[in-house]
Wavefront OBJ file of the C-alpha trace (Angstrom):
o trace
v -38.126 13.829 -17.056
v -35.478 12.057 -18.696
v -32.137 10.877 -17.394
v -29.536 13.212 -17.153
v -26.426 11.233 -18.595
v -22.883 12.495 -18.377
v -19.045 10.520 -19.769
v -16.076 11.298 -19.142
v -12.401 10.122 -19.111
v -10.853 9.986 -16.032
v -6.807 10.123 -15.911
v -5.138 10.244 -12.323
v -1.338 10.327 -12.006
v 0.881 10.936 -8.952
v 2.709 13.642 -8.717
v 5.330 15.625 -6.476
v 7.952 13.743 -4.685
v 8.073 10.161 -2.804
v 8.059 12.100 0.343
v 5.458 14.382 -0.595
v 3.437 12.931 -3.157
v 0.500 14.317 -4.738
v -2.552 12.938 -7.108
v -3.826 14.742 -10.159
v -6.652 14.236 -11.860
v -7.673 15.548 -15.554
v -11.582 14.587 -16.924
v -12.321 13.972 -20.483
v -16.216 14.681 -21.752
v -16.394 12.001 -23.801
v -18.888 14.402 -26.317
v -17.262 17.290 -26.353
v -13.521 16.488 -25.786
v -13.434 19.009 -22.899
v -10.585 18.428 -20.856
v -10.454 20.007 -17.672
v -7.846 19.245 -15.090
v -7.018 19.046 -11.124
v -4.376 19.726 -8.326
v -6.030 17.540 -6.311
v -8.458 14.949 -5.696
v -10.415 17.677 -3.804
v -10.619 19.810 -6.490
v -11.999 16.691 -8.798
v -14.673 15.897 -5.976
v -16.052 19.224 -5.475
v -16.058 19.474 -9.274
v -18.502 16.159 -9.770
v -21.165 17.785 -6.716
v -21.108 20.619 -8.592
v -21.672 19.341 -11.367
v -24.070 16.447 -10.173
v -26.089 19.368 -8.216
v -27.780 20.670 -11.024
v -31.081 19.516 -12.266
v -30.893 20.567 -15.914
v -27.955 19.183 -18.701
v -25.851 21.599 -20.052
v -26.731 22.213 -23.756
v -23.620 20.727 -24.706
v -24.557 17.201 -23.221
v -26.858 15.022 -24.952
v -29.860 13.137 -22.771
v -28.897 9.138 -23.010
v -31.399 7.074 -24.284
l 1 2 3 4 5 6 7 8 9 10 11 12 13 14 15 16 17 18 19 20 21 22 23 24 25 26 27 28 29 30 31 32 33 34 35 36 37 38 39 40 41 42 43 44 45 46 47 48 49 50 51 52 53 54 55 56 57 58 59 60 61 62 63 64 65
């Protein structure tokens, strides 16, 4: 079985207010320009198992030599 290979752009900025701040987070696939963003870092870690849990690539993501 081959390497499944995934890139992406990460971008994090802070957000909300110096009392209550807040990080964002947007991800970039690198192949298919994609962009899909996030309230919080949470939301970008439970996005990666998820994505990370499957065995197969999606048919948009090339296998990396």
């Amino acid at each position: 079985m081959k390497p499944i290979y995934r890139s992406f752009l990460l971008r994090l900025w802070q957000a909300g207010t110096p009392e209550e701040p807040a990080w964002r987070a947007s991800l970039e696939d690198t192949h298919t320009r994609q962009v899909v963003g996030f309230e919080d870092l949470k939301m970008l870690d439970e996005y990666l198992r998820l994505l990370t849990s499957t065995s197969a690539p999606s048919p948009e993501t090339p296998d990396r030599d």
